[in-house]
N, C-alpha and C positions, 0 to 999 in steps of 0.2 A: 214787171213791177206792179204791185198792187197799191190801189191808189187807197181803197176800205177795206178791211177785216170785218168780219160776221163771227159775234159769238149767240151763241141759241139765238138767232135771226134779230141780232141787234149790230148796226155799225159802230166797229171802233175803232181810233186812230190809229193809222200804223207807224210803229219805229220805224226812222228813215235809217238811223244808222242798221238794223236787222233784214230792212229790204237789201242795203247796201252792201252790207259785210258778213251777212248770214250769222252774227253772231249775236248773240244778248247781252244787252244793253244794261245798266244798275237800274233802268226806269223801264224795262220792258215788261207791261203786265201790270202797268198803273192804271191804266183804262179798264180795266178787267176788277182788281182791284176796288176802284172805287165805284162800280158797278155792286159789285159784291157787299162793301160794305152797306150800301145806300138800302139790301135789301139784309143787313142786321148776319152776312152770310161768312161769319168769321174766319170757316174753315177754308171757303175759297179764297176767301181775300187774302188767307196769310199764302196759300198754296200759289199765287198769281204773282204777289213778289213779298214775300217774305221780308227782306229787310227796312224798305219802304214802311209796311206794316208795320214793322216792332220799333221804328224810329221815330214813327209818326205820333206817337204822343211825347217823347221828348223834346221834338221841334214842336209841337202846339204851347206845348208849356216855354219854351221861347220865343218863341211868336209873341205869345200873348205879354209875357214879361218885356220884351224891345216896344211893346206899343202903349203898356203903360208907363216904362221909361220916357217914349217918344211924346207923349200926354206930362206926363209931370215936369219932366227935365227939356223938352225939345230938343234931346240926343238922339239921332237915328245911330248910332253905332253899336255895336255889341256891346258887353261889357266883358269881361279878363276870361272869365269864370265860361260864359256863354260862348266866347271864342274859341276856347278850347276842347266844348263841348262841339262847337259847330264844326272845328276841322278835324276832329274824331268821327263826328257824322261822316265826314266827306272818305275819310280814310274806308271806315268800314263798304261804304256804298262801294267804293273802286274794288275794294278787297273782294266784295260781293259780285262785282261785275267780270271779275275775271272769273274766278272760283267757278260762274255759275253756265262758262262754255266749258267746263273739262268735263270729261269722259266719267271721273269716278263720281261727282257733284250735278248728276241728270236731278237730281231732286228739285233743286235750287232752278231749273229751267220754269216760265210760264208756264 
């Protein structure tokens, strides 16, 4: 079991579930990811995890709306609209984590 990962001679966290199960994860290649972004490197960062990537501005824009709610109103709760956005996230993410062990979807790997 490897306790760090080295990408171009940088440590990064490793999936306990991909140590464990050999398979990938809907979050594997967030480290790598947000490595990438930090150096403005879009094409890896979508290439490391793709759905993370294309999700990630529609959760910032949630994010940001639950904390100006959470500031105006002192509701931490979603609201109708955001909940059904949030468990569509979570759908595609699962949709994405199987899809991304099959055989014909090697794209979709780290």
């Amino acid at each position: 079991m490897h306790f760090l990962c080295f990408s171009a001679g940088r440590p990064l966290i490793p999936c306990l579930f991909h140590e464990i199960t050999g398979l990938y994860c809907p979050g594997c290649g967030v480290s790598r990811m947000c490595l990438s972004l930090l150096r403005l490197d879009f094409k890896s960062a979508l290439k490391a995890n793709s759905a993370i990537m294309l999700l990630l501005p529609v959760g910032t824009v949630i994010a940001f709306q639950m904390a100006v709610r959470y500031v105006r109103e002192g509701k931490t709760q979603p609201g109708p609209i955001q909940t059904v956005i949030l468990s569509l996230m979570i759908v595609l993410l699962l949709i994405f984590g199987a899809l991304r062990n099959l055989p014909a979807f090697t794209c979709l790997a780290p």
